[in-house]
N, C-alpha and C positions, 0 to 999 in steps of 0.2 A: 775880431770875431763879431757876428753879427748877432744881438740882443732876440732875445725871444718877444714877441709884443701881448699886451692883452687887449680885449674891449669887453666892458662891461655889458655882459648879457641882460641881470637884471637878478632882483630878488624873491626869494619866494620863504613864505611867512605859513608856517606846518603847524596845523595845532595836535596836539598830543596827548594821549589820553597818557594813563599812569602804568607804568612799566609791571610786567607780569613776567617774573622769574623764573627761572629754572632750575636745577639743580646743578651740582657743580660733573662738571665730564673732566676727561686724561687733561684737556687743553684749557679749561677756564671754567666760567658757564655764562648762564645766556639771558637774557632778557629781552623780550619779545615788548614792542611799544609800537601801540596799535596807534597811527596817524586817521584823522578825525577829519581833515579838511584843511583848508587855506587860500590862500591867494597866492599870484606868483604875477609880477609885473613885471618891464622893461622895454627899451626902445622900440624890439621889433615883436613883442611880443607878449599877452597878458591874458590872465584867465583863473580860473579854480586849481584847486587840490582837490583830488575828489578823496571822500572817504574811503576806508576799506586797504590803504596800504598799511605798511608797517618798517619798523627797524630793527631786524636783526640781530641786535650787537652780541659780541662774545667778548666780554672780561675778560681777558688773560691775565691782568694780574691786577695789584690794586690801585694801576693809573693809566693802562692802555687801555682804552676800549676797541674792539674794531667793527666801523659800522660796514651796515649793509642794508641800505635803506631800498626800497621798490614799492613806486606808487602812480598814479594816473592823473597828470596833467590836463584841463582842460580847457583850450582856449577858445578864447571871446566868441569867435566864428562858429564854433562845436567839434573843432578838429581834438581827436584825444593823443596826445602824445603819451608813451611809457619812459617811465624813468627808473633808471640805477644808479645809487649814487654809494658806492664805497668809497673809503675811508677810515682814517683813525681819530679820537680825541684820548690826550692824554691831557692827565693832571694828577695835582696830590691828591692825595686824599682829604686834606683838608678844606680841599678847592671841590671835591666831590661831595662833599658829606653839607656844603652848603647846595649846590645847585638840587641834590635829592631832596633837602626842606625846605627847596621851593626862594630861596635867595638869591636877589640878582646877582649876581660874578660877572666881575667887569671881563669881557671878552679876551684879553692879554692876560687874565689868571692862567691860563689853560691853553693847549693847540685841539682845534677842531680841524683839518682837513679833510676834503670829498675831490673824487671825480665823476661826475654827473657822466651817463651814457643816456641818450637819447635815442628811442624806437620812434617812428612814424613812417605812418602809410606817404608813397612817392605824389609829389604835388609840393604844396606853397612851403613844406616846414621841413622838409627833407633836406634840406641845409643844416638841421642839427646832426645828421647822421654822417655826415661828412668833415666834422671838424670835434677837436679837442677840446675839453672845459673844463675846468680847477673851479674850487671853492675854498669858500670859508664859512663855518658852520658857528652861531652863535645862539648859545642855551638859554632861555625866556626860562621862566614860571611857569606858564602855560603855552610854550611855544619854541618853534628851534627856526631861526631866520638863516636861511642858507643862501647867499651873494654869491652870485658866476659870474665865472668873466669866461670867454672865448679865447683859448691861443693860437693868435693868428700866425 
């Protein structure tokens, strides 16, 4: 059987302001974390975060979270790509209750997975809209570093 392959897209580095909650609904509840900026570089391509997105998550319980991240890419040239990036991270709660006071947590504490969807206008970048891409999602202090690869 033939192997799935990856290529390393690139990374992108979200800075994150502080989680504004919800109340609890039938299925969980919610926390809305308003993204601020960042960068996002890699071989074929690099540029901003622009402010003004955010993550969605809903708690379901006290170690799933599921994300649902949307925000605006903008690379070097001024092209704006849009991104959707669902997902889940789960952990204990022990491994939660340090990342919310702001403690580094080595990445293998916990699973962060995404799949990034890429919008853009037809031209040079319209190769993101044509193929599939996986991540891994790692939790900063002041920041969430999420790594793509492309499956080829």
């Amino acid at each position: 059987m033939n192997r799935l392959q990856l290529e390393y897209f690139g990374e992108l580095k979200i800075n994150v302001a502080a989680p504004k909650p919800t109340d609890e609904t039938g299925i969980g509840h919610s926390n809305v974390i308003p993204l601020t900026g960042g960068t996002f570089n890699g071989p074929k391509l690099r540029g901003t975060i622009l402010p003004g997105g955010a993550d969605w998550q809903l708690i379901k319980d006290a170690e799933v979270a599921e994300i649902n991240a949307r925000y605006t890419l903008e690379a070097d040239d001024g092209t704006l790509i849009y991104i959707s990036n669902k997902g889940m991270r789960v952990a204990s709660p022990e491994v939660l209750k340090k990342i919310s006071s702001g403690e580094v947590v080595p990445p293998d504490a916990y699973y962060f997975r995404t799949v990034p969807v890429f919008e853009v206008a037809k031209g040079k970048y319209d190769w993101l809209m044509k193929s599939l891409f996986i991540a891994k999602g790692i939790r900063n202090p002041d920041n969430v570093t999420i790594q793509v690869w492309c499956v080829l």
